[in-house]
PDB file of N, CA, C and O in Angstrom:
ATOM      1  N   UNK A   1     -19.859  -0.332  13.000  1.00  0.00           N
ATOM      2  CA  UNK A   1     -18.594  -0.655  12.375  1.00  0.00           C
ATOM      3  C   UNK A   1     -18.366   0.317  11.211  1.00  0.00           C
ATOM      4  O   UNK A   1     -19.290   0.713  10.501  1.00  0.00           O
ATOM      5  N   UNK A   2     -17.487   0.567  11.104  1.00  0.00           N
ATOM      6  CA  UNK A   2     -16.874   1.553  10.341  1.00  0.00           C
ATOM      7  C   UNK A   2     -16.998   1.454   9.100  1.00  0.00           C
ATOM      8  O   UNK A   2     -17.531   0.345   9.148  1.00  0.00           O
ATOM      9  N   UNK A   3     -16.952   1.714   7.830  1.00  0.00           N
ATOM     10  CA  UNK A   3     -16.825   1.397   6.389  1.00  0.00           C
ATOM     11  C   UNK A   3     -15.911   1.121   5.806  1.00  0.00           C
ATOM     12  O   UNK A   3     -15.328   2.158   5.490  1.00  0.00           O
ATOM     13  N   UNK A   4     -15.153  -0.182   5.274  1.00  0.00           N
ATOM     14  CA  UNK A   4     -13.804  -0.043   5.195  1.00  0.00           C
ATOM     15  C   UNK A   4     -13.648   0.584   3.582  1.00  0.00           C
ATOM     16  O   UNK A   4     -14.453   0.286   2.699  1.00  0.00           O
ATOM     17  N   UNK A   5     -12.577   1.418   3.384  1.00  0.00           N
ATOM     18  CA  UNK A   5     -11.927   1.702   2.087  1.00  0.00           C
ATOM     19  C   UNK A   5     -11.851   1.331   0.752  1.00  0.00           C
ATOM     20  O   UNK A   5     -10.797   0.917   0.270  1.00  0.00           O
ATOM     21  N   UNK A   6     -12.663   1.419   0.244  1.00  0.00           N
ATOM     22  CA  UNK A   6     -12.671   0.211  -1.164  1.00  0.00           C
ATOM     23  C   UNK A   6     -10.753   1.478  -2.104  1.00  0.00           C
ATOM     24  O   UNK A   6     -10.427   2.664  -2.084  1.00  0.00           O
ATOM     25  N   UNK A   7     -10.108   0.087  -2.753  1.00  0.00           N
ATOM     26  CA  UNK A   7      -9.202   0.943  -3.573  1.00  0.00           C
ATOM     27  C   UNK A   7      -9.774   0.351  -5.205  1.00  0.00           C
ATOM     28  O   UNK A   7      -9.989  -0.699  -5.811  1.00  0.00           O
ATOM     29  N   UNK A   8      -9.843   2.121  -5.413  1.00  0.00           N
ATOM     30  CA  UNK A   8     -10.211   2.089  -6.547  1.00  0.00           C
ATOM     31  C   UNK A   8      -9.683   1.400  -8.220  1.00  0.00           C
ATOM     32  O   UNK A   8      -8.757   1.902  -8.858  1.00  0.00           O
ATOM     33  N   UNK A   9     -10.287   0.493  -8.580  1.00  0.00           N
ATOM     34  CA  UNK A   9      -9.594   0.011 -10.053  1.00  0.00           C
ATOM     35  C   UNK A   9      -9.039   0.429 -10.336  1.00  0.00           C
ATOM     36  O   UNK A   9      -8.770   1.539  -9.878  1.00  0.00           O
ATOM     37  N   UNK A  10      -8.124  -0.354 -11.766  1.00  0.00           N
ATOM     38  CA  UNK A  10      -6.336   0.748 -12.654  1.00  0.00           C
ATOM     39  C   UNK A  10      -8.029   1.264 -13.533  1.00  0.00           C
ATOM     40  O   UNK A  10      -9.225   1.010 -13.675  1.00  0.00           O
ATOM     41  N   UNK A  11      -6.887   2.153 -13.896  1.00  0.00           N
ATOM     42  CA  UNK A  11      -7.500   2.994 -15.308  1.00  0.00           C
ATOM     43  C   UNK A  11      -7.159   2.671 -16.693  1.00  0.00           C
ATOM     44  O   UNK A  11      -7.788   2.728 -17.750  1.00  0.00           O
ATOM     45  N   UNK A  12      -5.739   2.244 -16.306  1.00  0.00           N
ATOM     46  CA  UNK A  12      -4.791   1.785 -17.543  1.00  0.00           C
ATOM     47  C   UNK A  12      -4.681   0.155 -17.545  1.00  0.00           C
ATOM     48  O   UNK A  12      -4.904  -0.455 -16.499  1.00  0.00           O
ATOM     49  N   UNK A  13      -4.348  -0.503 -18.690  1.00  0.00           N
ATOM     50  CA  UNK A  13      -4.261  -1.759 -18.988  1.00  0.00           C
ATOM     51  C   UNK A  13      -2.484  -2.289 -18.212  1.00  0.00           C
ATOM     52  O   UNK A  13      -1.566  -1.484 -18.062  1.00  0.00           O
ATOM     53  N   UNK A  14      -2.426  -3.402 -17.932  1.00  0.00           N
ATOM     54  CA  UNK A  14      -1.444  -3.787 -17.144  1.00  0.00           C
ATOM     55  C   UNK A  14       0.178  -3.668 -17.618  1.00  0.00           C
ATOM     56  O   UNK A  14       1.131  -3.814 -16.852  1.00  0.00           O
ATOM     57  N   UNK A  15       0.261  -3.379 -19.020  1.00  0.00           N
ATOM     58  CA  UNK A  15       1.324  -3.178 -19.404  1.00  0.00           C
ATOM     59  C   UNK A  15       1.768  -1.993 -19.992  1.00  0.00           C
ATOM     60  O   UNK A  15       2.874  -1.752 -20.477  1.00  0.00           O
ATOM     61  N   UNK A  16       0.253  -0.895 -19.842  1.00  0.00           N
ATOM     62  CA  UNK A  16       0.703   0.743 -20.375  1.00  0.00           C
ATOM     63  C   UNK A  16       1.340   1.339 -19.709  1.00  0.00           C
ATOM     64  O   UNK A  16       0.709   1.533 -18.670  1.00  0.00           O
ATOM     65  N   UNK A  17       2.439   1.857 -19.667  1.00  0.00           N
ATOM     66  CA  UNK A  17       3.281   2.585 -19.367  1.00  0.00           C
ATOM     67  C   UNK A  17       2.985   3.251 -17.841  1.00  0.00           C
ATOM     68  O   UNK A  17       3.501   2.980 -16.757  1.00  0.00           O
ATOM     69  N   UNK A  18       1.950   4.225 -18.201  1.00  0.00           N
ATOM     70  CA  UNK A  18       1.217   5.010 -16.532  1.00  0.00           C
ATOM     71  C   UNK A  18       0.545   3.736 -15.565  1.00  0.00           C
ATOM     72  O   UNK A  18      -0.136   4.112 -14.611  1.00  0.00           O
ATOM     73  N   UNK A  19       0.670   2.610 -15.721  1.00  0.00           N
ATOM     74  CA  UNK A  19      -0.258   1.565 -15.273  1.00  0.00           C
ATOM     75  C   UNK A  19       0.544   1.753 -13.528  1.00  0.00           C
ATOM     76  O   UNK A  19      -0.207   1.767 -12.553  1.00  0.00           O
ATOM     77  N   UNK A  20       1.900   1.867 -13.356  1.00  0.00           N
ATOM     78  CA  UNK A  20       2.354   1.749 -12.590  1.00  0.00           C
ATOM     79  C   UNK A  20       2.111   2.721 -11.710  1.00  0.00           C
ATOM     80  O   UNK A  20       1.881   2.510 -10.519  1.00  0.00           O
ATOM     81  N   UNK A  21       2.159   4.211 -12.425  1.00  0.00           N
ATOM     82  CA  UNK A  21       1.961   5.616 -11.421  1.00  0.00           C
ATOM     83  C   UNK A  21       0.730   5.248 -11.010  1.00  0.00           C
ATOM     84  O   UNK A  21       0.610   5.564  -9.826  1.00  0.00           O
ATOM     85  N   UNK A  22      -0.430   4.626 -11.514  1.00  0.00           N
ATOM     86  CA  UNK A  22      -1.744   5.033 -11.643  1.00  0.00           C
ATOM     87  C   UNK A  22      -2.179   3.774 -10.198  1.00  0.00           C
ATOM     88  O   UNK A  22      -3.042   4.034  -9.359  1.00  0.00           O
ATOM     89  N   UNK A  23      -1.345   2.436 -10.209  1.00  0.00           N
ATOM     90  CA  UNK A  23      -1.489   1.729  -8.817  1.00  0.00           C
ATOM     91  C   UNK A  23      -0.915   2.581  -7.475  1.00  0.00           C
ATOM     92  O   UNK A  23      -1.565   2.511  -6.432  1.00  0.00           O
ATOM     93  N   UNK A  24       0.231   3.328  -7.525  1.00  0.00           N
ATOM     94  CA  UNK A  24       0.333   3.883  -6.734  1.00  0.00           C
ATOM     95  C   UNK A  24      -0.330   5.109  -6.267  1.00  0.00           C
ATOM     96  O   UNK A  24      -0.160   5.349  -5.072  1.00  0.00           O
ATOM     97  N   UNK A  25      -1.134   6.041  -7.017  1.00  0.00           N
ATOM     98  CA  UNK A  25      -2.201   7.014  -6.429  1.00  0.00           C
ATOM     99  C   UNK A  25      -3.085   6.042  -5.760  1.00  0.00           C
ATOM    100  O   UNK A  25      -3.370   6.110  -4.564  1.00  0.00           O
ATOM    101  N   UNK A  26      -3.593   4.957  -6.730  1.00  0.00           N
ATOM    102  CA  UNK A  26      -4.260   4.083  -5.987  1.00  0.00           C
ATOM    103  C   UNK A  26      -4.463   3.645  -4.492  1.00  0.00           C
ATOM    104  O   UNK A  26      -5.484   3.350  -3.871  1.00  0.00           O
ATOM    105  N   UNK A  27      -3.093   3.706  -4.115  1.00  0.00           N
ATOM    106  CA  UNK A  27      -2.971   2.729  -2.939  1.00  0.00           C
ATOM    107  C   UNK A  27      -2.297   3.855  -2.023  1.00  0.00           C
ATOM    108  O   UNK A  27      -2.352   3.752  -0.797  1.00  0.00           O
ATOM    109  N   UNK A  28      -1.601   5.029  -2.703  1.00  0.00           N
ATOM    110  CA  UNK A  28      -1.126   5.499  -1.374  1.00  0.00           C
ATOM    111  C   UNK A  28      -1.574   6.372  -0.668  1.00  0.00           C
ATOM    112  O   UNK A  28      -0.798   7.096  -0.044  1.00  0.00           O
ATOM    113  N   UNK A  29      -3.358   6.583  -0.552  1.00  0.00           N
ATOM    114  CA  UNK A  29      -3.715   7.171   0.630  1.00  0.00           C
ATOM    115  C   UNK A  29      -3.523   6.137   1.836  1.00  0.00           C
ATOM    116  O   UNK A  29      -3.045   6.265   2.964  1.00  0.00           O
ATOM    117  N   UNK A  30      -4.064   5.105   1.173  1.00  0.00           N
ATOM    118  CA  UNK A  30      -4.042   3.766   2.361  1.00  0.00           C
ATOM    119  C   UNK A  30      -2.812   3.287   3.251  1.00  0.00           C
ATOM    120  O   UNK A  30      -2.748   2.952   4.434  1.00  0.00           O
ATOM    121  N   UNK A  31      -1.856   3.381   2.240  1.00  0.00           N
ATOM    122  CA  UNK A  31      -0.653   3.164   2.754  1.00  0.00           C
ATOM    123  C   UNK A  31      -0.496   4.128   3.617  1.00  0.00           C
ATOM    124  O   UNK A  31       0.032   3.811   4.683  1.00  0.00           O
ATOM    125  N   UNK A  32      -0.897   5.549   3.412  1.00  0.00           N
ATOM    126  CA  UNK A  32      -0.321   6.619   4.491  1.00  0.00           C
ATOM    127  C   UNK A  32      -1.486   6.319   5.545  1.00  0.00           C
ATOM    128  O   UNK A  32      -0.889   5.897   6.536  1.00  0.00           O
ATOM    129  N   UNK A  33      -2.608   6.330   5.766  1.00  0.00           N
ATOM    130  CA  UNK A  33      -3.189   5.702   6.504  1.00  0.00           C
ATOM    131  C   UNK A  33      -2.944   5.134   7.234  1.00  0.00           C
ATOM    132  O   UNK A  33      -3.021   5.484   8.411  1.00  0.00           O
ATOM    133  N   UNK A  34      -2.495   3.872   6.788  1.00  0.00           N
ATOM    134  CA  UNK A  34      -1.512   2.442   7.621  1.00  0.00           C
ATOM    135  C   UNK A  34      -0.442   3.020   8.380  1.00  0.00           C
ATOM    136  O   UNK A  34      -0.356   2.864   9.598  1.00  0.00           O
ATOM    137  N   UNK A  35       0.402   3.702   7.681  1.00  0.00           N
ATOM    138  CA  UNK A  35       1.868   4.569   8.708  1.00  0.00           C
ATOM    139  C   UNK A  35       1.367   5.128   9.320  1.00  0.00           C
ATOM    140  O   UNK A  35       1.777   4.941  10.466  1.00  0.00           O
ATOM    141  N   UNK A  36       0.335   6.061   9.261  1.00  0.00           N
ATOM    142  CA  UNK A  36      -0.423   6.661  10.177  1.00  0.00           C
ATOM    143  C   UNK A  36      -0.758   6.015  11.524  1.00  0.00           C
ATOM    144  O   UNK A  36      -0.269   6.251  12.629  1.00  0.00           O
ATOM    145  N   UNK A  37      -1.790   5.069  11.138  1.00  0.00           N
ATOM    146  CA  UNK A  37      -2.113   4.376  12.156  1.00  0.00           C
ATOM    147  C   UNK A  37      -0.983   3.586  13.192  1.00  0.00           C
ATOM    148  O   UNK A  37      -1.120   3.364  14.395  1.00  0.00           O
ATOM    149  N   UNK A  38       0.286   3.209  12.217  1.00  0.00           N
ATOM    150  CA  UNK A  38       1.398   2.047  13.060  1.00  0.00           C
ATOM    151  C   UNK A  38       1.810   2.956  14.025  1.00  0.00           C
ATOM    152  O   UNK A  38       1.889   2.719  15.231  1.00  0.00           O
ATOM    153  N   UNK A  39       2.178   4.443  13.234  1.00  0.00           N
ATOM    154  CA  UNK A  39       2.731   5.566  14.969  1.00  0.00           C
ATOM    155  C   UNK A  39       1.683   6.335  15.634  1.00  0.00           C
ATOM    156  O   UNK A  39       2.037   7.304  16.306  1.00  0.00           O
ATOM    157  N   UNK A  40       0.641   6.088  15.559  1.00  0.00           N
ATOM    158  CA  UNK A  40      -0.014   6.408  16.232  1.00  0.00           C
ATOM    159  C   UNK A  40       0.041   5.448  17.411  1.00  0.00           C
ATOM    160  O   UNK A  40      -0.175   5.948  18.515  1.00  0.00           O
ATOM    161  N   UNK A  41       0.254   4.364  17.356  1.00  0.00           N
ATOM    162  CA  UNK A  41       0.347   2.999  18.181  1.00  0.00           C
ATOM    163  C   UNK A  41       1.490   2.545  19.014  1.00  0.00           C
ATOM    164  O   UNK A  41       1.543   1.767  19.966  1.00  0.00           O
ATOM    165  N   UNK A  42       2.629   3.433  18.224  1.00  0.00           N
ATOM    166  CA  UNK A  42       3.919   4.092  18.697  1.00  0.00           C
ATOM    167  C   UNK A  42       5.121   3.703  17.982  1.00  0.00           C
ATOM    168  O   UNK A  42       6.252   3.915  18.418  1.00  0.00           O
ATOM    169  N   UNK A  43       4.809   3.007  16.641  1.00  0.00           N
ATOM    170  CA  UNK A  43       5.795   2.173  15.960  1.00  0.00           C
ATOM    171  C   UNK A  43       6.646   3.506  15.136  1.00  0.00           C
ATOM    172  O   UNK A  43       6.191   4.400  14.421  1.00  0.00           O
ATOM    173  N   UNK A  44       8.036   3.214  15.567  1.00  0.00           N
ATOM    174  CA  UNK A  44       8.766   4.063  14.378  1.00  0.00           C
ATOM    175  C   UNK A  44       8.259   3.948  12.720  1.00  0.00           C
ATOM    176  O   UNK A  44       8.109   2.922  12.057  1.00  0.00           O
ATOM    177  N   UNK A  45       8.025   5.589  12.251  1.00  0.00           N
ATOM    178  CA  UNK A  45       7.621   5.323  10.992  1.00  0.00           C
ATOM    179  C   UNK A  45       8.625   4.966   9.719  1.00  0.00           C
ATOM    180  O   UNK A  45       8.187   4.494   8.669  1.00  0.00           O
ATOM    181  N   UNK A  46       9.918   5.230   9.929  1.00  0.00           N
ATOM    182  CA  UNK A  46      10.605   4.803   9.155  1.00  0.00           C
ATOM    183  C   UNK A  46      10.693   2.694   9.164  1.00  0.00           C
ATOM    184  O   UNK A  46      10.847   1.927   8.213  1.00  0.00           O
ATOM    185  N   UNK A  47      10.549   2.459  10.360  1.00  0.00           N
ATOM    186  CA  UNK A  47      10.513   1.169  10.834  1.00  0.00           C
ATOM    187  C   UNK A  47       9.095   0.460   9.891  1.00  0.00           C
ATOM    188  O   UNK A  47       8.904  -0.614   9.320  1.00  0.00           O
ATOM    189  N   UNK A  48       8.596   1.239  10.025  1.00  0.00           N
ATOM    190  CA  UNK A  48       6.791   0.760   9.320  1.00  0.00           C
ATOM    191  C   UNK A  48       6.801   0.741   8.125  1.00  0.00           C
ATOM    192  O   UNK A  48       6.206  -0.197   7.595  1.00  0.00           O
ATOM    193  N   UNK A  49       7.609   1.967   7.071  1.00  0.00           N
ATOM    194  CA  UNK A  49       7.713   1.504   5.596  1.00  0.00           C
ATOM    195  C   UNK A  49       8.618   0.559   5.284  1.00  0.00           C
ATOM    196  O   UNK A  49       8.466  -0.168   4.302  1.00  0.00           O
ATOM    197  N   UNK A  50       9.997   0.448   6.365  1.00  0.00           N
ATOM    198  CA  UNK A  50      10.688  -0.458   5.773  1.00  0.00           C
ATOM    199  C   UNK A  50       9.911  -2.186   5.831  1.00  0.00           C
ATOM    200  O   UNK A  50      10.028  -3.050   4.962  1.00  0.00           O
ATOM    201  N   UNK A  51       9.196  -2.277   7.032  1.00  0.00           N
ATOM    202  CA  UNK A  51       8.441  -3.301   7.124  1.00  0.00           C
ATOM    203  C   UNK A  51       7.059  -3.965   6.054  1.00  0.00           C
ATOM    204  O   UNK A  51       6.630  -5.055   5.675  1.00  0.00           O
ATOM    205  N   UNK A  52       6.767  -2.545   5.908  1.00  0.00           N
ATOM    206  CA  UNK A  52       6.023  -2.283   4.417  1.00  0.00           C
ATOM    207  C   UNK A  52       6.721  -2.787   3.208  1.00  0.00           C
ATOM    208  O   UNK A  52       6.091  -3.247   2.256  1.00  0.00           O
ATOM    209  N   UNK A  53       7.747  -2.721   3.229  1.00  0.00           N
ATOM    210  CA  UNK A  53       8.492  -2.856   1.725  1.00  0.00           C
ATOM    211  C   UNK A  53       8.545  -4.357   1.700  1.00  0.00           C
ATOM    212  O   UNK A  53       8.233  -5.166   0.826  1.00  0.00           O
ATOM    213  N   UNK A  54       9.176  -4.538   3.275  1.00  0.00           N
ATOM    214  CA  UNK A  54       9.532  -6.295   2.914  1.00  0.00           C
ATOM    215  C   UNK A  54       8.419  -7.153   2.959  1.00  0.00           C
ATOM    216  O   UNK A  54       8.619  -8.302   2.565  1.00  0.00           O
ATOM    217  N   UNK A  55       7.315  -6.864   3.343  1.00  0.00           N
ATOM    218  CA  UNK A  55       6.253  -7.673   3.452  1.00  0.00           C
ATOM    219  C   UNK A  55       5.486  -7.717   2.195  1.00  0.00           C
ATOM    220  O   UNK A  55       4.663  -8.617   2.029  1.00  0.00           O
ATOM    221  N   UNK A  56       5.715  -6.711   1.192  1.00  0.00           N
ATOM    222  CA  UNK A  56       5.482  -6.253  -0.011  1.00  0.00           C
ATOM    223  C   UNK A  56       6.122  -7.095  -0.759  1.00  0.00           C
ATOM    224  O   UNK A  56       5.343  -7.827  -1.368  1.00  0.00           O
ATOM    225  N   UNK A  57       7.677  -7.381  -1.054  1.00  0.00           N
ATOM    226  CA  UNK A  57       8.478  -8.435  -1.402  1.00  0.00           C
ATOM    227  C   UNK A  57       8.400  -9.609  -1.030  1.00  0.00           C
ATOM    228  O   UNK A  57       8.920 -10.528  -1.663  1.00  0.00           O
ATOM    229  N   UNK A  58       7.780  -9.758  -0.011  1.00  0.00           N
ATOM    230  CA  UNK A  58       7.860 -11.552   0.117  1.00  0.00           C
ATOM    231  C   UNK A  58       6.289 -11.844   0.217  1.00  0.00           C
ATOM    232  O   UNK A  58       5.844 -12.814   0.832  1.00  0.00           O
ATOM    233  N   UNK A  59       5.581 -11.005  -0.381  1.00  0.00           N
ATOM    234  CA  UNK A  59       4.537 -11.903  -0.830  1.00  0.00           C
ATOM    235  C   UNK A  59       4.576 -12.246  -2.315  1.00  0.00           C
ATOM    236  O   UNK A  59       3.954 -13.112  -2.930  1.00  0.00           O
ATOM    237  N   UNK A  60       5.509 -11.299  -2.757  1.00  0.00           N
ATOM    238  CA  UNK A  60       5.544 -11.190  -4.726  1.00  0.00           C
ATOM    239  C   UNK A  60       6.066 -13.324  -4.938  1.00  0.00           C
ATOM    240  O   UNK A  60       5.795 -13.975  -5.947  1.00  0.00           O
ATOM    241  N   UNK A  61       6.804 -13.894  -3.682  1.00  0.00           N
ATOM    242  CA  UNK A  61       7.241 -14.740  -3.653  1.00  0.00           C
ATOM    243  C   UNK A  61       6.777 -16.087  -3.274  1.00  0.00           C
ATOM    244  O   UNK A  61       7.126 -17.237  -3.539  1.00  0.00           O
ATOM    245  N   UNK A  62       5.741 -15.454  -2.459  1.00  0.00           N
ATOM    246  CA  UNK A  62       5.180 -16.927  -1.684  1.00  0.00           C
ATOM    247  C   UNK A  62       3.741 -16.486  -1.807  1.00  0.00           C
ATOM    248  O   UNK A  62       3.417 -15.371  -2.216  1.00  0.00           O
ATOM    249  N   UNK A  63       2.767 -17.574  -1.370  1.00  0.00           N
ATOM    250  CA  UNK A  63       1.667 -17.222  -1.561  1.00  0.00           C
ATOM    251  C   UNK A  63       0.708 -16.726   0.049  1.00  0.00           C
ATOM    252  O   UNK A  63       1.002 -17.322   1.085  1.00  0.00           O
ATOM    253  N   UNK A  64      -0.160 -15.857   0.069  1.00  0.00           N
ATOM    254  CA  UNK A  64      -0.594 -15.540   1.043  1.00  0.00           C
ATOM    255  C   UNK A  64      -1.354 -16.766   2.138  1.00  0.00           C
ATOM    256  O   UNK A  64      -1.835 -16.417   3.216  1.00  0.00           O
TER     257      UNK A  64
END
């Protein structure tokens, strides 16, 4: 079995300013990864971030 991806801790405290750039280096090899993988599978990639976004938004809302 493969090794899965650990994403690496913020650097910055949750309300410093770079806190925000610094989650997204964070996360967006993975994310490209993920698009990667959805068309590789054959899913439109524009279809995959927008699906990305909303699944992103409705968890900010409900709980997993």
């Amino acid at each position: 079995m493969a090794k899965e991806a650990v994403v690496r801790p913020p650097v910055h405290e949750v309300n410093a300013i770079p806190y925000d750039a610094d989650c997204q280096d964070a996360l967006g090899p993975h994310v490209d990864e993920l698009i990667n993988r959805a068309a590789a599978a054959g899913w439109n990639r524009t279809r995959v971030a927008s699906a990305l976004m909303y699944l992103g938004a409705k968890r900010l809302t409900s709980a997993p």
